[in-house]
C-alpha positions, 0 to 999 in steps of 0.5 A: 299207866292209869294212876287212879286204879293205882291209888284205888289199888293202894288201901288193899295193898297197905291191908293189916292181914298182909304186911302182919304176915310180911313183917312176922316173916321177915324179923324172924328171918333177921333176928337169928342171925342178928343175934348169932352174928352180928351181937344183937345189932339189927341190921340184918333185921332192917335189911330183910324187913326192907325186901319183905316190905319191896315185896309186897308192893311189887306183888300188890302192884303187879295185882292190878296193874296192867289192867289187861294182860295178853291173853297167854300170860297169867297174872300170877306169873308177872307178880312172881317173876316181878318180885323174883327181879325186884330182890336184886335190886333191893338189895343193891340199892341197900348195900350201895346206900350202906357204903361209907364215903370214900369206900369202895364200891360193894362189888370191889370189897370181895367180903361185901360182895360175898354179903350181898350174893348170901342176901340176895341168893337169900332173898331169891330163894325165899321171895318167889315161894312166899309169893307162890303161898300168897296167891295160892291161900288167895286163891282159896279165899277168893273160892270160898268167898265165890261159893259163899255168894253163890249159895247166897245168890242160889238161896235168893233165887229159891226165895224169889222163886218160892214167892212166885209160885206162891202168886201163881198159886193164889191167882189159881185159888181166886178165880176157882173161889169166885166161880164158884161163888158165882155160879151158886148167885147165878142159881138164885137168880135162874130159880127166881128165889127172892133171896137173890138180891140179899145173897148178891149183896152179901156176896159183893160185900164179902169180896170187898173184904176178902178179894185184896188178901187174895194178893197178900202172902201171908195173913192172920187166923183171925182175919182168915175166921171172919172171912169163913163167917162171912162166907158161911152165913152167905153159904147159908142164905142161899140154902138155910134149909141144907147147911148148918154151921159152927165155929169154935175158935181158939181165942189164942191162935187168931194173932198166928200168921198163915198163908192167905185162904186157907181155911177158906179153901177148906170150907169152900171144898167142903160145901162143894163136895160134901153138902151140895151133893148131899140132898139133905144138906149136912152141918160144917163145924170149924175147930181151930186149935193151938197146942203148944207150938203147933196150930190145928185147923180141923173143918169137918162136913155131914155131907156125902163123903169121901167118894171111891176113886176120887180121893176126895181131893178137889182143885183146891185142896190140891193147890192148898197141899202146895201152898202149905209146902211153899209156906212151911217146907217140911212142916205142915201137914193135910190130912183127909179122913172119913167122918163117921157115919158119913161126911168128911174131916180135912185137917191142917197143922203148921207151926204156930 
């Protein structure tokens, strides 16, 4: 017998909630008779007290001990036939204490004897049921503590999960970003244009900020406008007769928590599918709005509009709609609309 998981076993078998339910059970048992029969005297109070208490260290012992069972006998069979077999002898061992010296056995006193088999019929009766009611209310706590851990190992999971994608999905947004970026450098370059240098300057200067919040799960409206300032002015030395911009901010929403590049994407979507194919240029204005608890994020292009059969959705509006999903589940929302005469509105609300 391994005596340490016995003493390990010990703590739980001593638990308030079970010898609560063992004594509650066995002094009622005991005082109506005591009252009826024996004037008041609790003998048959200490008697049935004594089973109740035998019987629940026999069930929590048989609980833990074998460690191991064969595998065609259950465990919640040895813990009833064991308290079932230990009542006898508790009850022998009882009546044989109470014998006065010199008396005889209880066996040989015919009334003792009548005694003993109404306590011990008593306690046959009633000892295996109640174990039987334990294990099944034990049973029950233990499903329900299963499947509170498993919606909580299911809900650890989704979070794990929903952050990986978040990942997945920002290493999607950085090399689209960077490309694009790149390939307008490399049209300076290939144009021989003087402002080559400045623009790469620029350029190597707004990645050293931007680039490491690729990687951040969430970040701020007021770092994500000055990255969008950034990258405009950067837009507009490379065209400064075709792009013009503003942005109006509301002071109050740059301290609210968004995913990383969002309004970036936006602007970067807008000058690539409004203004470049525009031969004129156009204007970008960013509004950025807070009305109660919700933020609207508003980026509106001059540019060549919504063209037929493209739904206007480039891949990083596509990878953006996913992003606010993960986010905010349920509760944010893009919208792309057509600005009047030409040029589009792409919109985003999530709560502040």
């Amino acid at each position: 017998m391994d005596l340490s998981a016995v003493r390990r076993g010990w703590p739980r078998l001593a638990t308030w909630p079970r010898l609560r339910l063992v004594l509650g059970f066995s002094i009622v048992l005991g005082v109506v008779p005591d009252l009826l029969v024996n004037g008041g005297q609790p003998l048959m109070t200490v008697r049935t007290t004594a089973l109740g208490i035998a019987g629940l260290l026999a069930f929590g012992v048989l609980e833990r001990w074998p460690r191991q069972l064969p595998h065609w006998f259950a465990r919640w069979v040895l813990q009833v036939l064991g308290v079932a077999l230990l009542m006898p002898l508790v009850t022998a061992v009882m009546w044989l204490a109470s014998t006065a010296p010199g008396a005889p056995v209880f066996w040989r006193d015919n009334d003792r004897l009548v005694g003993w088999g109404f306590m011990t019929a008593l306690a046959l009766l009633l000892a295996p049921w109640t174990a039987l009611a334990a294990l099944v209310r034990q049973k029950d706590a233990l499903a329900r503590t299963q499947a509170l851990e498993f919606d909580l190992q299911r809900s650890e999971l989704q979070r794990q999960a929903a952050d990986a994608r978040l990942h997945l999905l920002a290493a999607q947004v950085a090399p689209h970003f960077l490309f694009n970026t790149l390939a307008n450098v490399q049209a300076l370059v290939d144009a021989q244009s003087p402002r080559a240098s400045a623009v790469l300057r620029s350029l190597v200067a707004y990645l050293r900020a931007a680039v490491p919040r690729l990687h951040e799960s969430a970040t701020t409206l007021g770092q994500e406008v000055d990255l969008v300032q950034a990258y405009l002015e950067l837009m507009h030395m490379r065209m400064p007769d075709r792009l013009a911009f503003a942005l109006h901010i509301d002071e109050t929403a740059r301290p609210l928590a968004c995913p990383p590049m969002i309004l970036l994407t936006l602007v970067e979507n807008a000058i690539r599918h409004g203004i470049d194919p525009n031969e004129e240029g156009g204007r970008i204005d960013v509004d950025v709005q807070r009305h109660g608890g919700r933020c609207c994020v508003r980026v509106t292009d001059t540019g060549a509009g919504i063209r037929p059969g493209s739904g206007g959705l480039g891949t990083g509006l596509s990878t953006l709609r996913e992003r606010l999903d993960l986010h905010f589940p349920g509760h944010a929302q893009l919208r792309l609309s057509e600005n009047m005469p030409h040029g589009v509105c792409a919109e985003v609300e999530f709560p502040a």
